[in-house]
VOBA-1610 file (N, C-alpha, C; in pm, whole numbers, padded with zeros to 5 digits, always signed):
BEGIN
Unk+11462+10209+10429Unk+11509+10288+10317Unk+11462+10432+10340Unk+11556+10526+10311Unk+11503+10670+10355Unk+11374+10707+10255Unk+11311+10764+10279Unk+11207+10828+10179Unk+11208+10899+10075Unk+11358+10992+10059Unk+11422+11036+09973Unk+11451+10907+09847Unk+11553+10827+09888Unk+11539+10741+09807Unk+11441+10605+09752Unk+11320+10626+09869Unk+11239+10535+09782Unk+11136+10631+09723Unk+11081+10751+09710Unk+11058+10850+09601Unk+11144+10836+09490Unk+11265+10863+09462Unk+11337+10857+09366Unk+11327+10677+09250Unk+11319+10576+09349Unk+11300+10472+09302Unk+11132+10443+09230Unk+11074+10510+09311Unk+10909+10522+09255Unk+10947+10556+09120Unk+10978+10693+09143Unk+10969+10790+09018Unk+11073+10736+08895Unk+11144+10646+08896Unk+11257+10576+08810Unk+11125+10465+08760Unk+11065+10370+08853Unk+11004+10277+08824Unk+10873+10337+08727Unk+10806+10446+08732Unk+10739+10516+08651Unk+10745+10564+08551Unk+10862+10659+08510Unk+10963+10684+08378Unk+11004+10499+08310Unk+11059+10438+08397Unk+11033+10276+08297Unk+10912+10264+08206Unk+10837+10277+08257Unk+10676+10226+08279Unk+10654+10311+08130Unk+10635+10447+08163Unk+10617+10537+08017Unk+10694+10457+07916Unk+10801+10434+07920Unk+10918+10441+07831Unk+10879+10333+07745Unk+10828+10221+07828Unk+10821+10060+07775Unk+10660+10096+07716Unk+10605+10168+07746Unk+10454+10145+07694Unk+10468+10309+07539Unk+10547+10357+07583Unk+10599+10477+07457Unk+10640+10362+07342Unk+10734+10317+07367Unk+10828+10206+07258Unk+10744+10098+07199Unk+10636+10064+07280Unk+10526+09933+07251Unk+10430+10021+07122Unk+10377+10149+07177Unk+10307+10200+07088Unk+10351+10250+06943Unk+10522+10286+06947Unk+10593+10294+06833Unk+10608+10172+06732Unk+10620+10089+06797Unk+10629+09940+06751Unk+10465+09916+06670Unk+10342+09947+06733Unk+10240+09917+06706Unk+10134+10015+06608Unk+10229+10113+06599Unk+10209+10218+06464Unk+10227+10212+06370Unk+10357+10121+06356Unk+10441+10056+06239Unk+10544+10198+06258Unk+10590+10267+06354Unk+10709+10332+06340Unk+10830+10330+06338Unk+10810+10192+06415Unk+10955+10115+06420Unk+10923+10009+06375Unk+11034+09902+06340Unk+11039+09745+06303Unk+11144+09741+06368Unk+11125+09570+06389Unk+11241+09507+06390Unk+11212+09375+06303Unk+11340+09325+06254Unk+11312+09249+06165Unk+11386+09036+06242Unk+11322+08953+06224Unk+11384+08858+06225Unk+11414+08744+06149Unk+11445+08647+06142Unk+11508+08570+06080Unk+11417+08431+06085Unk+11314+08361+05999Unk+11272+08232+06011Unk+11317+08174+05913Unk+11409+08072+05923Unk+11430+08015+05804Unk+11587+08119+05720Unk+11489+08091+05569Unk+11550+08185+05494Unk+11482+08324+05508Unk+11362+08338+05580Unk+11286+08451+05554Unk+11287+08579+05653Unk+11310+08645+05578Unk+11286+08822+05725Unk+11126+08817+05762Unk+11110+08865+05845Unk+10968+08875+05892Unk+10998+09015+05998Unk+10897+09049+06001Unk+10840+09115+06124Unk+10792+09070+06241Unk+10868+09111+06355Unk+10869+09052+06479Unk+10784+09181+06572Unk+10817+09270+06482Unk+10794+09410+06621Unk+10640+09393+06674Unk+10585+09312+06663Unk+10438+09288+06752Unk+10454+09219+06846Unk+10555+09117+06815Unk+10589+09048+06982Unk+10675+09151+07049Unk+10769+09241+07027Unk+10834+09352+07139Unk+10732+09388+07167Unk+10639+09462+07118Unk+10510+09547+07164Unk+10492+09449+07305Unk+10434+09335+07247Unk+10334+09278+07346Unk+10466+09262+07503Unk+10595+09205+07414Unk+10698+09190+07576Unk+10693+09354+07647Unk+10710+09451+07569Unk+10733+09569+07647Unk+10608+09618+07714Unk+10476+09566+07684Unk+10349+09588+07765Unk+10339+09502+07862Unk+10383+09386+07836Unk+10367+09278+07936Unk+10480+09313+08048Unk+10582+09370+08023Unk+10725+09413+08124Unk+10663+09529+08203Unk+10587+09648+08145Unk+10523+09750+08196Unk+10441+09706+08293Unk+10344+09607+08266Unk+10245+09579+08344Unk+10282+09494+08451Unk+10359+09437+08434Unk+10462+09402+08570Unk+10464+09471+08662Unk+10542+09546+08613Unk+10573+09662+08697Unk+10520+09757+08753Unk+10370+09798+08668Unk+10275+09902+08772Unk+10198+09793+08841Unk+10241+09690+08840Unk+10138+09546+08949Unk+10254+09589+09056Unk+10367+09612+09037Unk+10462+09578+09189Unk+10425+09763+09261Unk+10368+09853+09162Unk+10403+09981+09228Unk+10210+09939+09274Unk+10142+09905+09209Unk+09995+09933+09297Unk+09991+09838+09430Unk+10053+09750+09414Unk+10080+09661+09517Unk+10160+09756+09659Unk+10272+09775+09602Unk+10323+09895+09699Unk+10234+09983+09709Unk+10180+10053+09683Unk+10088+10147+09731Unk+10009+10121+09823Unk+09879+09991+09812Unk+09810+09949+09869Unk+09847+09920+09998Unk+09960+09856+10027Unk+10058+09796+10123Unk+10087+09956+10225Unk+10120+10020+10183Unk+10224+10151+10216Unk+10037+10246+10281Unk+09974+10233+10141Unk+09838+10301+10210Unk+09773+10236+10359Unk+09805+10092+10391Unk+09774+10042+10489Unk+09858+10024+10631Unk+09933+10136+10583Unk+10051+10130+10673Unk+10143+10017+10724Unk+10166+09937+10603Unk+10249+09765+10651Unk+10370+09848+10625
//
């Protein structure tokens, strides 16, 4: 892959990364809701997005430190 485009893919995979851990913390301010459905009852769900969009983030800076480490060792 040229270096041009795996810079560009870094830097996409990083802007994710903000984005999902920006939206988790909105969620965990009470700035946003989302609402769901148990039963007859609405509830508040937006603590489980939080936790999926931290848990999706952290994914993902595991696959970029991983690449790094890898790339720092010249594999």
């Amino acid at each position: 892959m040229p270096q041009a485009s795996l810079n560009a893919m870094l830097a996409a995979y990083r802007a994710q990364i903000d984005w999902l851990l920006s939206q988790a913390e909105e969620f965990e301010k009470g700035h946003r809701h989302i609402a769901g459905r148990v039963g007859d009852k609405e509830v508040d769900v937006s603590h489980a997005y939080a936790a999926e969009y931290r848990h999706r983030a952290g994914n993902m800076q595991a696959v970029l430190e991983a690449y790094e480490r890898l790339h720092a060792k010249g594999v």
